[in-house]
BAFI-3210 file (N, C-alpha, C; in Angstrom, 3 decimals, decimal comma, padded with zeros to 6 digits):
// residues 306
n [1|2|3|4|5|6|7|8|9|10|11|12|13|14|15|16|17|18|19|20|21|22|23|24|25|26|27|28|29|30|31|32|33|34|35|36|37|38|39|40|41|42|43|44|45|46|47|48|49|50|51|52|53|54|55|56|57|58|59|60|61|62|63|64|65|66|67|68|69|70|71|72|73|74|75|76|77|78|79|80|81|82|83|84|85|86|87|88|89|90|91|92|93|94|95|96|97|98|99|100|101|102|103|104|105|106|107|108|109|110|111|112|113|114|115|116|117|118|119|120|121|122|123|124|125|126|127|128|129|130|131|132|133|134|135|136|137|138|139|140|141|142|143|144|145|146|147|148|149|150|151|152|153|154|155|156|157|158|159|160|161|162|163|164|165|166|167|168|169|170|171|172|173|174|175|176|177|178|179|180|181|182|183|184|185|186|187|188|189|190|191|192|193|194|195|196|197|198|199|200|201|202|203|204|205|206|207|208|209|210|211|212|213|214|215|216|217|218|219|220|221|222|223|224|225|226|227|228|229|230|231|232|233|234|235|236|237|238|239|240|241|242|243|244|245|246|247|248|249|250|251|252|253|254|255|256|257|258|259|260|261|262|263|264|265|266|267|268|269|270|271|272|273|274|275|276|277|278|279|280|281|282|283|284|285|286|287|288|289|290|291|292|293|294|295|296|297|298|299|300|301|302|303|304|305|306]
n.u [030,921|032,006|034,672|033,133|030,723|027,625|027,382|029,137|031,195|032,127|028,951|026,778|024,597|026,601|028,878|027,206|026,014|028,303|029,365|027,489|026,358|023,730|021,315|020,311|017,870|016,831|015,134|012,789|012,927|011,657|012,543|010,853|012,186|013,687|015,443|018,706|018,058|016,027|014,505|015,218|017,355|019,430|018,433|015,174|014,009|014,580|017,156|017,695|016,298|015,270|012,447|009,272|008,975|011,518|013,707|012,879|010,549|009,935|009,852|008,681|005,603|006,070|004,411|004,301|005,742|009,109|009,564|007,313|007,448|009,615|008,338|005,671|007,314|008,379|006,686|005,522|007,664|008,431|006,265|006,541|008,921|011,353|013,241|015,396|017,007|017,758|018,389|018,577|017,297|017,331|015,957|014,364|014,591|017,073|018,792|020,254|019,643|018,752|017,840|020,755|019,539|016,929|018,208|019,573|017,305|015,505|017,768|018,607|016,134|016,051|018,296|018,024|016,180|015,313|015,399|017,331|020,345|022,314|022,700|022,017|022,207|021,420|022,491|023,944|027,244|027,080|025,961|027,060|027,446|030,192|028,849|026,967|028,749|029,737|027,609|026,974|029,144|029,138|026,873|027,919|029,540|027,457|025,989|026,518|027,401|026,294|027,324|025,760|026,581|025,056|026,664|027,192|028,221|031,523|031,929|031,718|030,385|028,273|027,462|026,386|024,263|022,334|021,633|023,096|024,131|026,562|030,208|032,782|034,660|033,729|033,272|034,029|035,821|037,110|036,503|034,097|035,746|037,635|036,425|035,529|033,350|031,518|031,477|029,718|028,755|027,032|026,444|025,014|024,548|024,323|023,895|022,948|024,758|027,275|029,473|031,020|033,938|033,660|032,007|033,652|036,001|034,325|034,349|037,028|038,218|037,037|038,020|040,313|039,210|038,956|036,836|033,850|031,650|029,795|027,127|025,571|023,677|021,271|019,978|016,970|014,015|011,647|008,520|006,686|009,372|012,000|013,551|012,603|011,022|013,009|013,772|011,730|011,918|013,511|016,219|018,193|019,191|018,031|019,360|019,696|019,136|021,522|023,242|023,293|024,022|026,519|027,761|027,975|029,097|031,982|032,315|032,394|034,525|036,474|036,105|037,659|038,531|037,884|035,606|032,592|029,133|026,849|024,269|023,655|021,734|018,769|015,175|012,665|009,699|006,700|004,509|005,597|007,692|009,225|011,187|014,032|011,994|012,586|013,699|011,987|011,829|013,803|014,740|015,379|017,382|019,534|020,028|020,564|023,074|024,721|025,092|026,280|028,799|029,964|030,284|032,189|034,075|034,568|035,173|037,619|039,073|039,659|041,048|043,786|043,885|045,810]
n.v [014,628|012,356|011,436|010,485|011,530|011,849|009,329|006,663|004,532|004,090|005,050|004,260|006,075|008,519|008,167|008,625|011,034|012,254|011,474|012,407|014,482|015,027|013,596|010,087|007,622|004,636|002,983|-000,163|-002,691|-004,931|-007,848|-009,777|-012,364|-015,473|-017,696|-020,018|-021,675|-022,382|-022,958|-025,098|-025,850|-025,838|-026,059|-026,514|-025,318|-023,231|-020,662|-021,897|-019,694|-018,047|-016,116|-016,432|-014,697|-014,557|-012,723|-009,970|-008,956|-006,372|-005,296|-003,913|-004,040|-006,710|-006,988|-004,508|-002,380|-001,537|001,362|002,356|000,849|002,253|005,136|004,980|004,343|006,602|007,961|007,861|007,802|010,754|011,686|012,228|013,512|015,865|015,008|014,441|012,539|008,794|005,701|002,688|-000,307|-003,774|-006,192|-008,786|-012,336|-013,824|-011,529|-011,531|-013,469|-014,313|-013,803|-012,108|-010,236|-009,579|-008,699|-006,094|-004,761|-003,887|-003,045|-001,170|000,714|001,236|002,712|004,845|006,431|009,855|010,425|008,810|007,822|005,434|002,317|-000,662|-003,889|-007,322|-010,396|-013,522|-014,728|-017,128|-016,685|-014,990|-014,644|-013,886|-012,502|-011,186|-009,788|-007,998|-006,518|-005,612|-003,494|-002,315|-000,558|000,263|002,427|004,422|005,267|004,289|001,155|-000,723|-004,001|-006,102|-009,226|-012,295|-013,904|-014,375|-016,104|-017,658|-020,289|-023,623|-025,686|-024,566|-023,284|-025,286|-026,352|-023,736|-024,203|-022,618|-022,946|-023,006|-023,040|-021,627|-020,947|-020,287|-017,964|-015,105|-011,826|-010,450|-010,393|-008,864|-006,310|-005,502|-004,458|-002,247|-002,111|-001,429|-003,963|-005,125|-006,923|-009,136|-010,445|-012,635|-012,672|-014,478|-016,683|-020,599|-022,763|-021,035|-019,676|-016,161|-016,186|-017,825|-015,956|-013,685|-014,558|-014,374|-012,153|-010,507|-012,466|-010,936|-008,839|-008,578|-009,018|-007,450|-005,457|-003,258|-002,756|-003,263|-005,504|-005,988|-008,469|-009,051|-012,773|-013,824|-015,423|-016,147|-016,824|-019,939|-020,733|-023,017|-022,853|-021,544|-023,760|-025,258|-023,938|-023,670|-026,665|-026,278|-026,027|-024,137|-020,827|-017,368|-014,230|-012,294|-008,847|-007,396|-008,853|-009,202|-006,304|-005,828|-007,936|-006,569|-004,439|-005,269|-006,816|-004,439|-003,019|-004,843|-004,794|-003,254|000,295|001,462|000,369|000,858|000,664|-000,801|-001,574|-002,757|-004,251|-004,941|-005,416|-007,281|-008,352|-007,982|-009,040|-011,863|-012,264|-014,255|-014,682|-012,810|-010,745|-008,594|-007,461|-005,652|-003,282|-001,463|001,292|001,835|-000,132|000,742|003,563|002,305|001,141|002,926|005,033|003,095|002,990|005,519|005,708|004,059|004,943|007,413|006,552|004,776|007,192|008,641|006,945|006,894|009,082|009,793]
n.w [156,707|154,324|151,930|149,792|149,842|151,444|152,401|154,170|151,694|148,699|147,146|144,604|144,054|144,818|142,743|140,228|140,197|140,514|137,724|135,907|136,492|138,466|140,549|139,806|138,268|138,047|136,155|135,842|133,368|131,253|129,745|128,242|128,129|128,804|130,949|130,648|133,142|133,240|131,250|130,201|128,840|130,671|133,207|134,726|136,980|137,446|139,798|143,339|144,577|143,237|142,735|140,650|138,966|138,086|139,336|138,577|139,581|140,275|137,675|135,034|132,872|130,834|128,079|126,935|124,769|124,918|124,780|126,043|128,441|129,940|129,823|131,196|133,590|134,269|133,980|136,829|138,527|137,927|139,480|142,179|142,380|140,971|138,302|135,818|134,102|133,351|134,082|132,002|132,894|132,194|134,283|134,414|134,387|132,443|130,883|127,807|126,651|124,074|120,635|118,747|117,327|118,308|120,360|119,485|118,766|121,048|123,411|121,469|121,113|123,888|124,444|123,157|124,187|125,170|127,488|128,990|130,327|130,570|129,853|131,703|131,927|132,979|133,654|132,707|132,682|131,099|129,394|126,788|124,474|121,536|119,332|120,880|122,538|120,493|120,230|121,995|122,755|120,908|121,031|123,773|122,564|121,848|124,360|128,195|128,789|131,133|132,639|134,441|136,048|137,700|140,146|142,695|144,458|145,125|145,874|145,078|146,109|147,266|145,049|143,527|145,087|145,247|142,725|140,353|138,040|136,292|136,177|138,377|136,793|133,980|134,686|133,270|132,624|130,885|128,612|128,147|129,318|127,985|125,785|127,101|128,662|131,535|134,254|136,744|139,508|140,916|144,313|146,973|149,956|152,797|152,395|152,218|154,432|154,305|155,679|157,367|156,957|154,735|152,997|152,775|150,672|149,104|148,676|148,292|146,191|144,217|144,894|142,976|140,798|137,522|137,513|137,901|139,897|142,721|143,824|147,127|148,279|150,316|151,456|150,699|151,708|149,876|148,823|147,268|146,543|145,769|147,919|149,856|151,027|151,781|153,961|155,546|156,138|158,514|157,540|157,475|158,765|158,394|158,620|161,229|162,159|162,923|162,785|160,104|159,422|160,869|159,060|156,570|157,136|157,548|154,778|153,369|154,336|153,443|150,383|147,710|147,640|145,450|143,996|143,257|144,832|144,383|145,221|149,122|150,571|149,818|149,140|148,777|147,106|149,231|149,175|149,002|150,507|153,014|154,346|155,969|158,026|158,600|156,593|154,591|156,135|154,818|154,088|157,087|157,789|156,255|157,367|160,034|159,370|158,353|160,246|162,383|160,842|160,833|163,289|164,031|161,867|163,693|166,070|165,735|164,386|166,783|168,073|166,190|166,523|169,165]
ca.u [030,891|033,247|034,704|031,799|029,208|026,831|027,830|031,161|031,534|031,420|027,797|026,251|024,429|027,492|029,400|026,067|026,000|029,717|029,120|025,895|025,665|022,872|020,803|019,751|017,305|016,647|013,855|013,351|012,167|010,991|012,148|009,928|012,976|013,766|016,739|018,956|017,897|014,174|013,490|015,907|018,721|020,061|017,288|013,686|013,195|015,470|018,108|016,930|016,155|014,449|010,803|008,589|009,224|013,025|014,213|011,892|009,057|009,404|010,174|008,029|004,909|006,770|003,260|004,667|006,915|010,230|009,393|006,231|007,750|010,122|007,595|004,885|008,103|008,613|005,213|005,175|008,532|008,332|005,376|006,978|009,975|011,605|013,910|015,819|018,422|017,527|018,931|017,373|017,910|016,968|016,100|014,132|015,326|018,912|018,785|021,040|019,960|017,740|018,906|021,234|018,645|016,037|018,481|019,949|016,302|015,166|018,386|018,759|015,040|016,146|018,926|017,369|015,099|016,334|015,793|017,674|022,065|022,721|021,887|022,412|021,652|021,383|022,534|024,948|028,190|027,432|025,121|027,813|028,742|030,720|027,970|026,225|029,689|030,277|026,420|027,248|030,318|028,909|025,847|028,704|029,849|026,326|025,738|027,362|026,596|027,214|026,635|025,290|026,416|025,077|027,439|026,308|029,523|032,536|032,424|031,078|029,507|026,853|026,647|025,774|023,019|021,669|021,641|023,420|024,241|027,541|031,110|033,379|035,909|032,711|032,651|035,206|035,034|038,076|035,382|033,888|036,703|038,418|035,352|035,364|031,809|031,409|030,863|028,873|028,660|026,192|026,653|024,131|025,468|023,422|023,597|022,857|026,109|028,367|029,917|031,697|034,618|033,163|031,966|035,116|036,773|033,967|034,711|038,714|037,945|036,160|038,739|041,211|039,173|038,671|034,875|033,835|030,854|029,056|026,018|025,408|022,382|020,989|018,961|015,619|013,621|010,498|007,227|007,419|011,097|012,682|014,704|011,610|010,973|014,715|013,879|010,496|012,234|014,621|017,858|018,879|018,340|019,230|020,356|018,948|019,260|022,179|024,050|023,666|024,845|028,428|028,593|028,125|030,975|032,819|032,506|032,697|036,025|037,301|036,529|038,421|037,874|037,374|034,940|031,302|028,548|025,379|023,148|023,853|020,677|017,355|013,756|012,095|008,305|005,924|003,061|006,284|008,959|008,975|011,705|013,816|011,002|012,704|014,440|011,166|012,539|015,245|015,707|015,913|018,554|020,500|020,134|021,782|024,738|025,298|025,458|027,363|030,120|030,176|030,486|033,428|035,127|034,932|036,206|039,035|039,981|039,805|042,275|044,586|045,060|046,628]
ca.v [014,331|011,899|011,783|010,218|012,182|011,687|007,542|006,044|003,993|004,714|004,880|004,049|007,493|009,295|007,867|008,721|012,390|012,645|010,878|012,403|016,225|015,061|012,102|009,827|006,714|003,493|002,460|-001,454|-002,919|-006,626|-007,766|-011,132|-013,552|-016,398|-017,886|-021,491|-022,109|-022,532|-023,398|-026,608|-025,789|-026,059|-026,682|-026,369|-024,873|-021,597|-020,646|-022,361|-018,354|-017,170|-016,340|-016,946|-013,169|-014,264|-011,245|-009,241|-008,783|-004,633|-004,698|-003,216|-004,966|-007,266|-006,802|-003,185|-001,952|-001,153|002,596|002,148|000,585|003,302|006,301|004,288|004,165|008,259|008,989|007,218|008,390|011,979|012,751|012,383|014,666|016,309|013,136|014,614|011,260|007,876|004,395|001,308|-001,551|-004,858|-006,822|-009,727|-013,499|-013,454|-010,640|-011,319|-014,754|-014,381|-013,813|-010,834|-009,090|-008,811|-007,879|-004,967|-004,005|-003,771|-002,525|000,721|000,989|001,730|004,199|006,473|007,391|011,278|010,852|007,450|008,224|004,424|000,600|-001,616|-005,359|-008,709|-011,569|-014,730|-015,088|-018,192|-016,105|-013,641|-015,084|-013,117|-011,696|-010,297|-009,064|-007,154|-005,496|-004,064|-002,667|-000,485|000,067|001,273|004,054|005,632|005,723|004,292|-000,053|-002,156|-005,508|-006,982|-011,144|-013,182|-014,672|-014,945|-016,730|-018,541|-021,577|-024,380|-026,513|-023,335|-022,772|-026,482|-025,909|-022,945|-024,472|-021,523|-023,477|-022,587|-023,329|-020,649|-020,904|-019,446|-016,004|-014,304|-010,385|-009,979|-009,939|-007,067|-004,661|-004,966|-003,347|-000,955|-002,340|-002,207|-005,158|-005,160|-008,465|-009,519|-011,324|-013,042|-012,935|-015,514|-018,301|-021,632|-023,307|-020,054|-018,763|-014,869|-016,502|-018,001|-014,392|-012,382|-015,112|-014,076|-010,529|-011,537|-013,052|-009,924|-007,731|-008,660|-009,554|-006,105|-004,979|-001,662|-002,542|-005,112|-005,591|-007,025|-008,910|-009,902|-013,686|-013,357|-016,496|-016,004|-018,114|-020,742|-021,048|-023,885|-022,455|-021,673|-025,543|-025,503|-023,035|-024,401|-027,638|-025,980|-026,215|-022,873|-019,512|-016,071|-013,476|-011,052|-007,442|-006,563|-009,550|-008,625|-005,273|-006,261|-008,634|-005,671|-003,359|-006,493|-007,052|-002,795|-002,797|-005,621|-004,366|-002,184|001,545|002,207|-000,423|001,119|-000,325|-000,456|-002,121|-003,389|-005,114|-005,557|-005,324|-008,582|-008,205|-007,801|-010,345|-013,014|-012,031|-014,959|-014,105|-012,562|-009,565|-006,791|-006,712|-004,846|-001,884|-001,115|002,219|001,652|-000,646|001,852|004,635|002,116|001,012|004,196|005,204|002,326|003,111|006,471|005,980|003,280|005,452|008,213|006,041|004,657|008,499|009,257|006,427|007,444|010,922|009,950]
ca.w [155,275|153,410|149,897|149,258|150,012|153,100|152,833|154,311|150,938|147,638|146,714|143,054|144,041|144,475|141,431|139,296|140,511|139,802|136,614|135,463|137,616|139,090|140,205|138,522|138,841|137,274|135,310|135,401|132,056|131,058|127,230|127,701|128,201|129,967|131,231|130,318|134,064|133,700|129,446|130,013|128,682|131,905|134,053|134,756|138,571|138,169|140,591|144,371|145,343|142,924|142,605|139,036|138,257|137,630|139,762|138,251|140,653|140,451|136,544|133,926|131,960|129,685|127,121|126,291|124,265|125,702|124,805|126,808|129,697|130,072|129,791|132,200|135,456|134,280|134,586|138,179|139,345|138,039|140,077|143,246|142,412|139,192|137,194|134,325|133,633|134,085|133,758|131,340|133,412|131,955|135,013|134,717|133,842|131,664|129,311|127,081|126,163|123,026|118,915|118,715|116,507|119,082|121,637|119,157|118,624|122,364|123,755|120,632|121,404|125,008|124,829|122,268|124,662|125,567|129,150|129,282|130,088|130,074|129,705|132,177|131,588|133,993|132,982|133,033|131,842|130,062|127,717|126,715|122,874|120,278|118,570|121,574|123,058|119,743|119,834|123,427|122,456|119,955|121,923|124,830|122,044|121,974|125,897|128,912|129,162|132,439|132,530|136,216|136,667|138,744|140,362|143,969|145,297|144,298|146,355|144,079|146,699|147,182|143,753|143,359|145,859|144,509|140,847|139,460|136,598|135,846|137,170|138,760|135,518|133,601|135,219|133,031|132,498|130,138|126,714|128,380|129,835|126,202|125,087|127,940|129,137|132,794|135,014|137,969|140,011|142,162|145,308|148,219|151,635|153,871|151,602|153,345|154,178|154,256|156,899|157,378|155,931|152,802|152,132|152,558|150,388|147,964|148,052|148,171|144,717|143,141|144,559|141,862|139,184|137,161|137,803|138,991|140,962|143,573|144,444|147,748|147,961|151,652|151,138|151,017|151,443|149,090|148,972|146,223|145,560|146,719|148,722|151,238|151,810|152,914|155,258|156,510|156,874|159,434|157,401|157,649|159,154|157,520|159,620|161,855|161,356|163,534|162,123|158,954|159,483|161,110|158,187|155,707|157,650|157,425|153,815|152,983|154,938|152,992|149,064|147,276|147,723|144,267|143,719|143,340|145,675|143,890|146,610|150,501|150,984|149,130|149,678|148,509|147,277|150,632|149,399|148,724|151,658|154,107|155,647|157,069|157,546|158,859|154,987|154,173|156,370|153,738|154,776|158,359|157,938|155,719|158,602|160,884|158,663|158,080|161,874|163,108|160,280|160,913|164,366|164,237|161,841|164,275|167,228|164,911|164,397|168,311|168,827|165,448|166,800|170,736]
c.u [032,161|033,729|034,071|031,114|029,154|027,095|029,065|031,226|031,355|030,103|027,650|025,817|025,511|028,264|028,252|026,322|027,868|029,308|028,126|025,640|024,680|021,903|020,111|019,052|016,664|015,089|013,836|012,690|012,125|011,311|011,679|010,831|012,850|014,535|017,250|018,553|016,740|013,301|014,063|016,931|019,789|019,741|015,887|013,299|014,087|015,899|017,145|015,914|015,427|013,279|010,393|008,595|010,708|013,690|013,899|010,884|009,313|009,472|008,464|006,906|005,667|005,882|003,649|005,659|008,048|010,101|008,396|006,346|008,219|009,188|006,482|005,578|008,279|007,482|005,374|006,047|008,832|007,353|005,686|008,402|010,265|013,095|014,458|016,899|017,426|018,127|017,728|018,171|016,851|017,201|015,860|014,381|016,954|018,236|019,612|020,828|018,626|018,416|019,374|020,389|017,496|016,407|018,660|018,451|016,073|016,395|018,480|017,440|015,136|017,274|018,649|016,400|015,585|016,487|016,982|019,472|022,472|022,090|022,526|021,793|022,319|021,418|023,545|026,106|028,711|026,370|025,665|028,008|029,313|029,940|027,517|027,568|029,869|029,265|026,584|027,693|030,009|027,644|026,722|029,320|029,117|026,122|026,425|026,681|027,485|026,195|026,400|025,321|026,219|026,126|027,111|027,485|030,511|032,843|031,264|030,061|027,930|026,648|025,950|024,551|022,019|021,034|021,970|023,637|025,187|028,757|032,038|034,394|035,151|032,668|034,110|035,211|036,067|037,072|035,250|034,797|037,329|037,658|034,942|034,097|032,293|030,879|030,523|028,593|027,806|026,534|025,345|024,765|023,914|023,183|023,732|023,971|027,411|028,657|030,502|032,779|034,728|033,323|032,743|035,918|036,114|034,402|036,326|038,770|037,938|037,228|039,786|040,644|038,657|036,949|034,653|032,505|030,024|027,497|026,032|024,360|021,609|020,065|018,081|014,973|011,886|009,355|007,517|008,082|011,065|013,278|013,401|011,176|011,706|014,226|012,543|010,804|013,042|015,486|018,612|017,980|018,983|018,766|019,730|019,505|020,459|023,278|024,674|024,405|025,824|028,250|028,753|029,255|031,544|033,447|032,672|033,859|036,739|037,596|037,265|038,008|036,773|035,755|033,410|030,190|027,442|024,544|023,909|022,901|019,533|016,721|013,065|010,097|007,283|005,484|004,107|007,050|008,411|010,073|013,548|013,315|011,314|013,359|013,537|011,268|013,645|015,808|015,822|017,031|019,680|021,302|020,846|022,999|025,037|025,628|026,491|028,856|030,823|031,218|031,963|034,246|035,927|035,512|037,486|040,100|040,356|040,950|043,662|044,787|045,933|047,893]
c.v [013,569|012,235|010,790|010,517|012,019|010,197|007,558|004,930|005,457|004,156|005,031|005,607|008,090|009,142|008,776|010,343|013,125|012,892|011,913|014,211|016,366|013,826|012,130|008,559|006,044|003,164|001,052|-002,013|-004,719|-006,635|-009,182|-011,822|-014,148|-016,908|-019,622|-022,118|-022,911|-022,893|-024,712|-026,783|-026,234|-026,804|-025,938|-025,320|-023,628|-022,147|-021,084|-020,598|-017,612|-017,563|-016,525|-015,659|-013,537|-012,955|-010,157|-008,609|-007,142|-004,268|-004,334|-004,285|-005,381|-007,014|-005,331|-003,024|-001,669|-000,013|003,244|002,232|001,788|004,748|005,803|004,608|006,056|008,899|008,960|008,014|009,986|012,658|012,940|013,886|014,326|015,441|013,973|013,106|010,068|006,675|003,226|000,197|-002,949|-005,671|-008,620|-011,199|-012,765|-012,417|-010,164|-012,891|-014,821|-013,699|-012,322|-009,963|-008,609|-008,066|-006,325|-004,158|-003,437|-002,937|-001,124|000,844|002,041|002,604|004,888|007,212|008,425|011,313|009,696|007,982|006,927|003,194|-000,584|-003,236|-006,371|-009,577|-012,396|-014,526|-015,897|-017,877|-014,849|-014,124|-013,859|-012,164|-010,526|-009,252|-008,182|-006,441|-004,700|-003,346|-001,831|-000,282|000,705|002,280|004,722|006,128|004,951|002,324|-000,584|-003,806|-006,332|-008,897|-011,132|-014,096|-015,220|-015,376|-017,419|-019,840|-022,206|-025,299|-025,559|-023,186|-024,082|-026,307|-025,122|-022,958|-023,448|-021,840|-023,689|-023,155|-021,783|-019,951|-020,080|-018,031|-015,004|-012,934|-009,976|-009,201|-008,806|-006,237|-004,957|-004,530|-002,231|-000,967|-002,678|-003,041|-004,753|-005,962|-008,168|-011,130|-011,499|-013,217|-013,390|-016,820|-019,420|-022,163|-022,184|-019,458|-017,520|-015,196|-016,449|-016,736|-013,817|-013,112|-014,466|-013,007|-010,373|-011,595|-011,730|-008,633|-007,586|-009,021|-007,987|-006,170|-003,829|-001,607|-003,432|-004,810|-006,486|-007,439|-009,609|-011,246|-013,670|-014,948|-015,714|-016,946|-018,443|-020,712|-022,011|-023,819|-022,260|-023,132|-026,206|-024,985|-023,115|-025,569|-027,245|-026,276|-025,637|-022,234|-018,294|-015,174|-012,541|-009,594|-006,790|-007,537|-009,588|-007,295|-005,562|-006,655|-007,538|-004,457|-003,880|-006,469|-005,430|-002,770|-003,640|-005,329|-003,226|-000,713|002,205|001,438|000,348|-000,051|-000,227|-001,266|-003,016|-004,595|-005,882|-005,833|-006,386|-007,785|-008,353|-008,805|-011,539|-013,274|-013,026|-014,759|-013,863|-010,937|-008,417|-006,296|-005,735|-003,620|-001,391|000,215|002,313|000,572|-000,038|003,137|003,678|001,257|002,165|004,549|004,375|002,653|004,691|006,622|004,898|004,203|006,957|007,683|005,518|006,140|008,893|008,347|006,749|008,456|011,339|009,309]
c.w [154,887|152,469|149,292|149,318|151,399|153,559|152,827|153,537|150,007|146,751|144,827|143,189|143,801|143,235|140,471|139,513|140,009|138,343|135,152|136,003|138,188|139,619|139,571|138,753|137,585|136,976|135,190|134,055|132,083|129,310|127,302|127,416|129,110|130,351|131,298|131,663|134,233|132,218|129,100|129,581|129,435|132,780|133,911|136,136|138,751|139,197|141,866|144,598|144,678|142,426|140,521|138,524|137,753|138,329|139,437|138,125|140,230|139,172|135,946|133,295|130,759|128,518|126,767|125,631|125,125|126,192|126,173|128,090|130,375|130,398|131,066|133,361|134,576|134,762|136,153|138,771|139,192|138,939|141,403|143,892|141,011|138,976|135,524|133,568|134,554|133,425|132,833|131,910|133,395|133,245|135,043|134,207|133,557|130,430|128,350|126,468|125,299|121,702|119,346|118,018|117,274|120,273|120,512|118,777|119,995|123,514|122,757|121,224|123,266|125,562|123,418|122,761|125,215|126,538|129,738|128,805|130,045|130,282|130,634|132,245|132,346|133,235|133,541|132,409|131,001|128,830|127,021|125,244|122,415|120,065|119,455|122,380|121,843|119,590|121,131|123,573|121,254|120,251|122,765|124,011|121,838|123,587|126,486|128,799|130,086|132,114|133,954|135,780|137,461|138,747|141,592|145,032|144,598|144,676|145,478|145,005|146,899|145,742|142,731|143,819|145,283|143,013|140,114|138,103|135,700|136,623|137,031|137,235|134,087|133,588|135,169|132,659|131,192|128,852|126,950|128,849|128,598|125,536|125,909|128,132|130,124|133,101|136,285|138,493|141,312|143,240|146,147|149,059|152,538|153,363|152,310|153,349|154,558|155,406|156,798|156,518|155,048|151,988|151,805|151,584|148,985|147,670|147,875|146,710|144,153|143,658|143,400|140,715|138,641|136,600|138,691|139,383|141,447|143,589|145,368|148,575|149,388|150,681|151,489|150,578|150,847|148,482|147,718|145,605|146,573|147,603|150,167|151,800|152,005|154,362|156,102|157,098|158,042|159,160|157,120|158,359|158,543|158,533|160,550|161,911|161,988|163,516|160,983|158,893|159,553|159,764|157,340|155,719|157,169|155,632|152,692|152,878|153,895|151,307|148,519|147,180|146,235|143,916|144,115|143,899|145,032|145,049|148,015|151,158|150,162|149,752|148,904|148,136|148,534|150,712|149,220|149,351|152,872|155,103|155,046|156,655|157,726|157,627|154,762|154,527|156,127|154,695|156,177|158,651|157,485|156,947|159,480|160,668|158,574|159,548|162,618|161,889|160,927|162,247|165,030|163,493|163,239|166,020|166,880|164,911|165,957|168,415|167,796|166,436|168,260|170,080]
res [x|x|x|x|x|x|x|x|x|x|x|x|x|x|x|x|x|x|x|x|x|x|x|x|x|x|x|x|x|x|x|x|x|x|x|x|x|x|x|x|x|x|x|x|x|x|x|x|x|x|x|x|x|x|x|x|x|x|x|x|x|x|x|x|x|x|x|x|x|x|x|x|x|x|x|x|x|x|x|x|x|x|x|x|x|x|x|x|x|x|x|x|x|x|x|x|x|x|x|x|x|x|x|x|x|x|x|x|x|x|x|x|x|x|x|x|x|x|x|x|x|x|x|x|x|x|x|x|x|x|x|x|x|x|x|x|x|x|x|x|x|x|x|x|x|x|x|x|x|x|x|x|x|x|x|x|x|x|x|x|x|x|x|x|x|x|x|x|x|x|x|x|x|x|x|x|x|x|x|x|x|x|x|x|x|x|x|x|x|x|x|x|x|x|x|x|x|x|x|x|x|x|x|x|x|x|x|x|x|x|x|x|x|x|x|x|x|x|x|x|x|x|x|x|x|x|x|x|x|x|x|x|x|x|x|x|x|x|x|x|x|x|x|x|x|x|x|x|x|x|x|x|x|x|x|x|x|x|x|x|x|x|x|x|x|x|x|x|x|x|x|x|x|x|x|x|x|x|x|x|x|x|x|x|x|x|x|x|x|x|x|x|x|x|x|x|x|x|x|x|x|x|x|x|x|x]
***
């Protein structure tokens, strides 16, 4: 056992159970937005990587109420086991990029629900204005709010590629930690172009910028995105499963202890996962990150203690 629990990090589980006295599990919801990537603002074809769900393939029927949504993933996930706390996590497109009055409807709507301990919301950092930074911050004095960027990487030539949309000088967190709203940053490790390097330079970056938690996102090539008729042309390959691992030690070892891990991998939709396929065996890749850490820290300690 660590001082983390049963994982050699620190797990989003374990934080949450600290946090919370017990677990606790996310609900994804849909508030029927769309993002400056894909209405023109920006652009038209979304990020290269992502599918026509917007990252939103497992969320909630956008045609329901918020309330709805919410009670619909309780029904589902209570019947498996007993769920007293759960998360509202706005997943799909940018959700934060529509009038402040429908966000402050749709977000109160979603922590007044009794089972619901906080609000976490996906989005950009170039849809952060004023207004909406001052409705989060007194949404974060009723319950707990994080805020998940995409960010993905910090080298600009990939984030050219990818059409993220944004430039690095963009992805500032100050607004939110002076309102004491967590940040949560998401990263992709396999991005075309990047080498081990690149990555650690990314996580390098995010160790000093104040954010208390990653996400790190294996690449998942997914039938009609652009990004799959990269990878049909043969102008990449993403990683195989015992590659990815190292890299994930790799990039564990390198962030800051404190730094909460909310995801290592990701499971891609089945009917849309082109590759690479063994992502779909999430938890068998978990079971052997977990084993190979375990088992380096415990050869690390054998050579500490001569």
């Amino acid at each position: 056992m660590t001082k983390w629990g049963e994982k050699p990090y620190h797990s989003l589980d374990y934080m949450l159970r600290e946090r919370f006295g017990e677990k606790v599990y996310k609900v994804t919801l849909n508030g029927g937005m769309s993002c400056p990537n894909r209405d023109g603002k920006i652009g038209t074809r979304g990020c290269i990587f992502c599918s026509a769900g917007g990252s939103g393939d497992f969320a909630a029927d956008a045609a329901l109420s918020i309330t709805d949504q919410i009670e619909s993933q309780i029904s589902i996930l209570s019947q498996k086991r007993p769920i007293h706390k759960y998360i509202a996590y706005f997943q799909a497109y940018t959700n934060t990029y529509a009038p402040v009055e429908y966000l402050e409807k749709i977000f109160t709507e979603a922590i007044s629900h009794p089972k619901i301990v906080a609000l976490s919301i996906g989005t950009r950092p170039d849809c952060l204005s004023p207004e909406i930074v001052t409705l989060l911050s007194r949404l974060n004095k009723q319950k707990p709010v994080w805020i998940e960027l995409g960010l993905q990487t910090i080298h600009e030539s990939t984030a050219k590629y990818i059409r993220r949309g944004y430039p690095l000088c963009v992805f500032a967190v100050k607004r939110l930690r002076k309102e004491n709203i967590e940040v949560i940053v998401h990263t992709i490790l396999g991005l075309p172009g990047e080498n081990t390097a690149d990555i650690l330079e990314t996580m390098e970056y995010l160790n000093h910028m104040d954010i208390q938690g990653i996400k790190l996102q294996l690449l998942h090539v997914l039938r009609g995105t652009d990004l799959a008729a990269d990878y049909e042309k043969g102008l990449f390959q993403t990683y195989e499963r015992d590659e990815y691992i190292s890299l994930l030690i790799n990039c564990l070892e390198h962030l800051r202890p404190d730094m909460v891990i909310h995801r290592i991998t990701g499971d891609g939709p089945k009917d849309l996962l082109i590759a690479p396929l063994w992502a779909s065996r999430k938890r068998e890749v978990l079971n052997m990150l977990h084993h190979r850490m375990k088992e380096e820290q415990s050869y690390q300690g054998r050579l500490f203690s001569h």
